[in-house]
Structure formats: structure tokens, C-alpha cells
C-alpha positions as CSV (number, residue, x, y, z in Angstrom):
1,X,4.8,34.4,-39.1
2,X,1.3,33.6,-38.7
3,X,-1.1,36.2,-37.9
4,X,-4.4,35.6,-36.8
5,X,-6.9,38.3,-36.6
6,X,-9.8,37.8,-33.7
7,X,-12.8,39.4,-33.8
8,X,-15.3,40.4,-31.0
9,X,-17.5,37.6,-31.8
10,X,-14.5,34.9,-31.8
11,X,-13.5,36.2,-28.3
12,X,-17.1,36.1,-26.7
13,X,-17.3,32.4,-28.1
14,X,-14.1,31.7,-27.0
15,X,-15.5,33.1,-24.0
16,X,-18.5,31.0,-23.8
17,X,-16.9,28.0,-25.1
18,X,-14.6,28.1,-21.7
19,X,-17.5,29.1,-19.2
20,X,-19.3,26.2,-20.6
21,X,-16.0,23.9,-20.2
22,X,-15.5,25.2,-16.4
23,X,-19.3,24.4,-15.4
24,X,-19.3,20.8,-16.8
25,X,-15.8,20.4,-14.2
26,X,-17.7,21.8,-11.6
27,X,-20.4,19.2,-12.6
28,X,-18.3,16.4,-12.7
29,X,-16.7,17.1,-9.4
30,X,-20.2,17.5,-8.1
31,X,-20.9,14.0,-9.1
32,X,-17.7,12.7,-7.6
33,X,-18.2,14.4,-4.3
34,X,-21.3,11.8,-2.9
35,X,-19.2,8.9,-4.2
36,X,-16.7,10.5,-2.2
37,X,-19.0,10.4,1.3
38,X,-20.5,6.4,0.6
39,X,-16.7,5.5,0.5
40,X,-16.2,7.3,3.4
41,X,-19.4,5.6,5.5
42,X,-18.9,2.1,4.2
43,X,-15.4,2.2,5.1
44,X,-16.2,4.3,8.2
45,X,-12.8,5.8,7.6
46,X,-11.9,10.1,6.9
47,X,-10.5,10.5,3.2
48,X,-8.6,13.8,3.7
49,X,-8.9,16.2,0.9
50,X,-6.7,15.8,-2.2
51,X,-3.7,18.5,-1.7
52,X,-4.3,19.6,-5.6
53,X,-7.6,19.3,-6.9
54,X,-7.4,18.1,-9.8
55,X,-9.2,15.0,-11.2
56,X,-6.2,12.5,-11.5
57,X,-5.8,13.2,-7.9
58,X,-9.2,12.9,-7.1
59,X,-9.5,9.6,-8.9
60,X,-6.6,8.2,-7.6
61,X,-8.0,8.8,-3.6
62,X,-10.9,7.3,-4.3
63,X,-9.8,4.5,-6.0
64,X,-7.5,3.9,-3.0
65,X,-10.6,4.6,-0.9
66,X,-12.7,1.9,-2.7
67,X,-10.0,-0.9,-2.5
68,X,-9.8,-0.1,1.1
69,X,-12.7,-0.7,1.7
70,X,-13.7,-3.5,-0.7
71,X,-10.8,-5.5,1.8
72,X,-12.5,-4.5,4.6
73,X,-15.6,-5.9,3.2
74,X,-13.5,-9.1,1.6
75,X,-11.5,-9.9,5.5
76,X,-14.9,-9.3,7.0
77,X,-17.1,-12.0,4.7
78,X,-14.1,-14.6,5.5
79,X,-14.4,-13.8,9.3
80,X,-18.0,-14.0,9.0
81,X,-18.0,-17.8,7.8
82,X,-18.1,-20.4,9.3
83,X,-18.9,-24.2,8.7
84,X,-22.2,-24.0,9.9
85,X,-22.9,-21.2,7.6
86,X,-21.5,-22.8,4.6
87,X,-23.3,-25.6,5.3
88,X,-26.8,-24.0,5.5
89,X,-26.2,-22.7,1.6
């Protein structure tokens, strides 16, 4: 059996070392959550909230988001040409 004696010192870096960890995840989502809101008005659509927060699901609602909206904006450049435009280029 391995036994592994921690000391007051390990425990407040252990301590620190996962206060440190949980701020740069609160950063990160902070980052994520304007990204988030420019999906949102370019696709002038809601994105509901992701029903676990977690990143993976974070990421995979925006991606969705983004491809929605990246057709939008693909359907609405082939509706927006014509002959006449193309032939002005």
C-alpha cells in the first residue's frame, strides 16, 4: 500500500493550483459567451442554453449555431445573384 503523507503547504497548493484552474474556466467561458451573442444576431435566431454546461456541449451549440448561420449567409448570396450582378464583376 502506498502511503502518501501531505503537508499543510501541499494542501494550500493543491488549493491554489485548483482556484487558479477554476478561474481560467470561468475565463474561457467568458470568451465563448460574446461569440455566443454575434452567432445569435447574424443568424437573428435564440441559441437556448446548453442543458449541461460543460465545454463539449458548449462547443458543439455553437458550432451548430455557426453552420446555421454560415447557410443562411451561403442560400442568401445565391438568391442575391443575378446575371446582371455577375456581369458587373
Amino acid at each position: 500500500m502506498f502511503l502518501m503523507l501531505i503537508t499543510p503547504p501541499g494542501i494550500e497548493d493543491l488549493l491554489d493550483e485548483l482556484e487558479a484552474s477554476k478561474q481560467a474556466r470561468l475565463r474561457v467561458w467568458a470568451v465563448l459567451q460574446p461569440l455566443r451573442a454575434l452567432l445569435c444576431d447574424l443568424g437573428n435566431v435564440t441559441i437556448g442554453p446548453p442543458p449541461k454546461k460543460t465545454f463539449d456541449t458548449e462547443g458543439a451549440i455553437l458550432e451548430q449555431a455557426l453552420k446555421s448561420v454560415y447557410s443562411i449567409v451561403k442560400l442568401c448570396s445565391k438568391t442575391w445573384r443575378t446575371p446582371q450582378n455577375e456581369s458587373t464583376k
